[in-house]
N, C-alpha and C positions, 0 to 999 in steps of 0.2 A: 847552747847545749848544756842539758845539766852535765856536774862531775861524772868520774867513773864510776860507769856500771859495775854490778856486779851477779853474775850469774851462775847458776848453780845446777848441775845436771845431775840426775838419780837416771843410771840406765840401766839397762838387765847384764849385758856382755861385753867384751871387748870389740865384737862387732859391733855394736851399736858403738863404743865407745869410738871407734875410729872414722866414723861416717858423719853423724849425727853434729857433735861440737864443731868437725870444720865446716858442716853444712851453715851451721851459724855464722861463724869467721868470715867466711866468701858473702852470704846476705849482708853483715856487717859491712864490708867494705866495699859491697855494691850499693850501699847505703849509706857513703862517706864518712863510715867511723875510721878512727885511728886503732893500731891494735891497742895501745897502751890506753886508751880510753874506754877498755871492756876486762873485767877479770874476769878471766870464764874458769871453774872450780867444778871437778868432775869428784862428786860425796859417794856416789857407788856407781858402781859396772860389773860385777861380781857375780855370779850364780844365780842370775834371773829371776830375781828378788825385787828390783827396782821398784815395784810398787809398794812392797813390805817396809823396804826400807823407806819410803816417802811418807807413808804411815807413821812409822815411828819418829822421824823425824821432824813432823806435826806435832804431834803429840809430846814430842820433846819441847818444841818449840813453845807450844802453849802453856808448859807446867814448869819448864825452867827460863825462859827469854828464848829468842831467838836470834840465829845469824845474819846478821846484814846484808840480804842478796835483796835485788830489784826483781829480779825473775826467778823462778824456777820452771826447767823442761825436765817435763819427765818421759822418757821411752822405755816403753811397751810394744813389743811382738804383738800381732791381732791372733794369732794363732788361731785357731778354728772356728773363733769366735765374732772374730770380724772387727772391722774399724768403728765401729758406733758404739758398738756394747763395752769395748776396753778403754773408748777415748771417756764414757759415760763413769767405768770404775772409776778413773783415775779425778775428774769432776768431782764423784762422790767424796771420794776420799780427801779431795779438798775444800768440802764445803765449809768448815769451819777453818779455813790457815789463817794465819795471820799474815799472808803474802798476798798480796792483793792481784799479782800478776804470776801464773800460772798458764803454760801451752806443754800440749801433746806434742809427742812425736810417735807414732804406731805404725807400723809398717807393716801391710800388710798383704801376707800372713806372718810374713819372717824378714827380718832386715837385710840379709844376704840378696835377697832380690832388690833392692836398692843398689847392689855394686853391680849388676845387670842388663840393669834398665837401660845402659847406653853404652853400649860395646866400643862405640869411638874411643870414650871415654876410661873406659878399662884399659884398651888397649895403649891405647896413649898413655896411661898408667906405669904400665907395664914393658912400653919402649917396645912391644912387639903388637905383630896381630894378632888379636884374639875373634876367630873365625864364629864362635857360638854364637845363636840367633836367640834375641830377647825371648826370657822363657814365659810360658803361657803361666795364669795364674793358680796353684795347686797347694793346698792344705794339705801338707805330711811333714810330718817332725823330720829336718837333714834333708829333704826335700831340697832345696836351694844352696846348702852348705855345699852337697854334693856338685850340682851343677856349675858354683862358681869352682870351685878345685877341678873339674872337668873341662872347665872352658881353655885352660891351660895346657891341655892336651897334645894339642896340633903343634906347641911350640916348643924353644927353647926353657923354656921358662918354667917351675919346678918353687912354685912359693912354699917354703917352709910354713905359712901360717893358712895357707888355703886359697888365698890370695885376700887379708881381710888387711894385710901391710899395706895394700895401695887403696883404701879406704880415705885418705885425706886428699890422694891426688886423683879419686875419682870424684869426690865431694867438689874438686875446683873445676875441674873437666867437664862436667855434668852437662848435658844441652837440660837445664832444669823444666823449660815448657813443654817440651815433649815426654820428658820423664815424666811430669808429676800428673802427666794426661794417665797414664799408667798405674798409678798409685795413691790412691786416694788420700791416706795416709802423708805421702810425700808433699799433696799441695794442699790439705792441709796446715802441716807443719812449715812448708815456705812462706804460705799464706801470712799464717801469724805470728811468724819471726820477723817477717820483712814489717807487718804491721806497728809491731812492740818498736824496733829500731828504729822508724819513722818518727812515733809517739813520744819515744824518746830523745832523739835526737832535738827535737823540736816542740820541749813541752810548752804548753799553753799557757 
């Protein structure tokens, strides 16, 4: 195996921030990495900017040297715009890096529908049942934010952050094949994380 990795995530929000890298973590060690054998380094998650900032930090990259990652993921919301046309910005904007490995993560429409997609999995989260029925797919801004804070309803349970805290322990819960039938986006981005880890694991 080569040394440690090291990787580097630009994402819009803390939603993404709390789904997305364990999503990683869990492919990782279903792909017999060690943790201590990955640095995972989260450069932004901040006010849904994530592509701005991957820009600049290109552009940084190419005019003063650049930071020693093996990868960068970058997440992106598809917003109304859909998984092809945002996974295609994010390509563009990398056509000149000097990173040779670059993978999307685009959820779409909104990454809150990722903590969703498998109620088992929420609720198992959450140590309680969460009775809500996988939501149909719908392009509206809160759209999804609302429904994951609603799904919470029926129960004791009253998440201070909306329910976006149990994002690493639905990241590990996930039935991920049935999810990501769901979300294009989702298999995707398992797709060519599981890919990358493989590749690396066992370079050539």
């Amino acid at each position: 195996m080569a040394g440690r990795q090291r990787v580097a995530f630009f994402l819009e929000d803390s939603a993404q921030e709390a789904i997305i890298p364990p999503l990683f973590s869990r492919l990782a060690a279903e792909e017999g990495w060690e943790a201590s054998q990955l640095d995972l380094q989260v450069l932004s998650a901040r006010g849904g900017g994530s592509l701005s900032a991957f820009r600049q930090f290109l552009k940084d990259a190419r005019q003063r040297g650049h930071l020693n990652a093996d990868l960068l993921i970058v997440g992106v919301d598809a917003n109304s715009k859909g998984f092809t046309v945002r996974r295609d910005l994010v390509l563009k904007a990398a056509a000149k890096s000097p990173y040779r490995e670059i993978i999307t993560a685009i959820p779409d429409p909104h990454v809150e529908r990722w903590y969703l997609l498998d109620m088992a999995a929420l609720s198992h989260a959450a140590g309680a049942p969460i009775a809500a029925s996988v939501p149909a797919y719908k392009c509206e801004k809160n759209h999804y934010k609302t429904l994951l804070r609603n799904a919470f309803a029926g129960s004791d349970i009253a998440p201070p952050l909306g329910g976006l805290e149990y994002g690493p322990l639905v990241a590990n819960q996930m039935d991920l094949f049935a999810a990501a039938k769901q979300d294009h986006g989702l298999a995707d981005y398992v797709e060519k994380a599981r890919a990358w880890l493989k590749r690396s694991k066992n370079p050539l």
